[in-house]
C-alpha positions in Angstrom: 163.3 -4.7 140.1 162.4 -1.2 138.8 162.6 -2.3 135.5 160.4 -5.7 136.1 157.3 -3.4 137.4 157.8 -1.0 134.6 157.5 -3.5 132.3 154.7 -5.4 134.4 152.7 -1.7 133.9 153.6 -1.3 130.2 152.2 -5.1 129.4 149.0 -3.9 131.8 147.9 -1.1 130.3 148.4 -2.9 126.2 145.6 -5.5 128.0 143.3 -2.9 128.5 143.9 -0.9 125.7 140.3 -0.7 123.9 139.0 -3.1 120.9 139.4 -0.9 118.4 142.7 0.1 118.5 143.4 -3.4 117.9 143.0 -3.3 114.1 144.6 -0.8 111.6 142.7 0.8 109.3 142.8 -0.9 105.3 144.1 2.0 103.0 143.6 1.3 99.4 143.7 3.9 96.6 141.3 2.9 93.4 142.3 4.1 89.9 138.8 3.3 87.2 140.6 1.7 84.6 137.8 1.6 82.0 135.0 4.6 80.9 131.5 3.1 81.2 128.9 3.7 78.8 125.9 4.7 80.6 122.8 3.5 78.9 118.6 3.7 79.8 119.5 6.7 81.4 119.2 9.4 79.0 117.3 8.7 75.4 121.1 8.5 73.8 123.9 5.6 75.6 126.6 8.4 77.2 130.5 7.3 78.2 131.3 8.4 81.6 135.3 9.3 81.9 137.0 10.1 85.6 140.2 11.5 85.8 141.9 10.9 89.0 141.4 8.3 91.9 139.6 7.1 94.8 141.5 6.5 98.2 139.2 4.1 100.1 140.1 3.7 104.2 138.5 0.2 105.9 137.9 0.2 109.4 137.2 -3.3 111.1 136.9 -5.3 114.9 139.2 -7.0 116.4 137.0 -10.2 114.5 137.9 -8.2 111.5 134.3 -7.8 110.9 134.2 -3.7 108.8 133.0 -1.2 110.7 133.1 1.4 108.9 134.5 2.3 105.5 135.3 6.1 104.4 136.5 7.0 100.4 137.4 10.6 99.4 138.0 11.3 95.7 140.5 14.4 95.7 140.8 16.6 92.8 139.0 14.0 89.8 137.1 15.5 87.2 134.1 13.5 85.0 133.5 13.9 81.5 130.4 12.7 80.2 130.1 12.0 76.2 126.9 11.6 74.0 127.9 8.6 72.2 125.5 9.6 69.3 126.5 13.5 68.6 129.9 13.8 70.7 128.7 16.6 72.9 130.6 16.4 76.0 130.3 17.8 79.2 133.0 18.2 81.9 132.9 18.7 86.0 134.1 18.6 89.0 133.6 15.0 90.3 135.4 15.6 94.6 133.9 14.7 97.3 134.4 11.9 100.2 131.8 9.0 101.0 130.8 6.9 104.4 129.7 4.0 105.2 129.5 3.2 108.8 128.1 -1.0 109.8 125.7 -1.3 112.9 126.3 -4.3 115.3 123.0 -5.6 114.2 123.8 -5.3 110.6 122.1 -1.9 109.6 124.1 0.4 108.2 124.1 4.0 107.2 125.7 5.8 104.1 126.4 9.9 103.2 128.0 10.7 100.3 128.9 14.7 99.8 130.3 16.8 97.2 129.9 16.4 93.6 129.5 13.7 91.3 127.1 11.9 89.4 124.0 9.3 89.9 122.0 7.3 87.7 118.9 6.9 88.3 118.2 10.0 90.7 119.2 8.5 94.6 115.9 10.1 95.9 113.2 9.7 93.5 114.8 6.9 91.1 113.6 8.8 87.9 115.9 7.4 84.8 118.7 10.3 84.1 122.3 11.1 84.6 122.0 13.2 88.2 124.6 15.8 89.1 124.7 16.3 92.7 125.9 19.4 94.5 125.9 19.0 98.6 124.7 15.6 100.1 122.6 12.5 100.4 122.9 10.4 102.9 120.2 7.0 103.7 120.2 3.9 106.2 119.8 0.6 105.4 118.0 -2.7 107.6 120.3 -6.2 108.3 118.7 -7.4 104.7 120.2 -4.0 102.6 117.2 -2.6 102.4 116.8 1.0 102.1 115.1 2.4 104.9 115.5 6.7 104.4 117.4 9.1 102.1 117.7 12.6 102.1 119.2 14.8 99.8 120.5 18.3 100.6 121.7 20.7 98.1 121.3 20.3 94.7 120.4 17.2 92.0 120.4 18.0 88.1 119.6 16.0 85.5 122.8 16.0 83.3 120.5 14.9 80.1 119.2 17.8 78.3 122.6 19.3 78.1 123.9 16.3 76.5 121.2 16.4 74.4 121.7 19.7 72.6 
């Protein structure tokens, strides 16, 4: 009998257990298997080369819809390479990302640390954009970008490539 209403209590309180439990997060860990050439960026095409990996974590509802998706890229390194004079430039390339999905669609993204962009996130002048610190926007249902903010630093990775 004792054991009967334990049980009855133990299959109660997994009902009522909250939605979100009901999912485990995705884990998935990305190696880049080829170097892009960057081109229309800076005035000379440039091969981008990342040593290390991405480990990307997917969270979803119990209708498996994502919720929220968080990537951390421990310990890599980019090189950049002028394709036209073989300068080459090599940096730390760590940080984490997140996205995070609205009910009604919107979503809102931060990445932080350091790594590269092309064109420049904030003011999408051409370049190869070394960011120090953070930017971080929100999107409408349709994708479209709604704000971004950048805090720390952003510098153009051209003009040392250059020379």
């Amino acid at each position: 009998m004792r054991l009967g209403l334990l049980l009855s209590v133990f299959l109660l309180a997994l009902a009522i257990v909250p939605a979100a439990t009901a999912t485990k997060p995705a884990r998935e860990i990305v190696r880049q298997t080829e170097d892009p050439v960057i081109t229309g960026q800076c005035a000379f095409a440039v091969r981008a080369h990342i040593e290390g990996y991405e480990i990307d974590t997917t969270f979803t509802d119990r209708d498996n819809n994502v919720v929220k998706l968080l990537g951390v890229f421990p310990g890599n390194t980019l090189t950049l390479t002028n394709l036209v004079t073989g300068k080459s430039l090599t940096l730390p390339a760590t940080g984490s990302f997140q996205v995070r999905f609205r009910p009604d669609g919107s979503a809102s993204a931060k990445v932080t640390g350091h790594g590269p962009w092309f064109p420049n996130p904030v003011t999408g002048e051409s370049g190869i954009w070394y960011q120090s610190g953070q930017v971080s926007a929100d999107f409408d249902a349709d994708g479209n970008m709604t704000s971004i903010k950048s805090t720390g630093t952003l510098v153009d990775l051209c003009p040392r490539l250059a020379g």
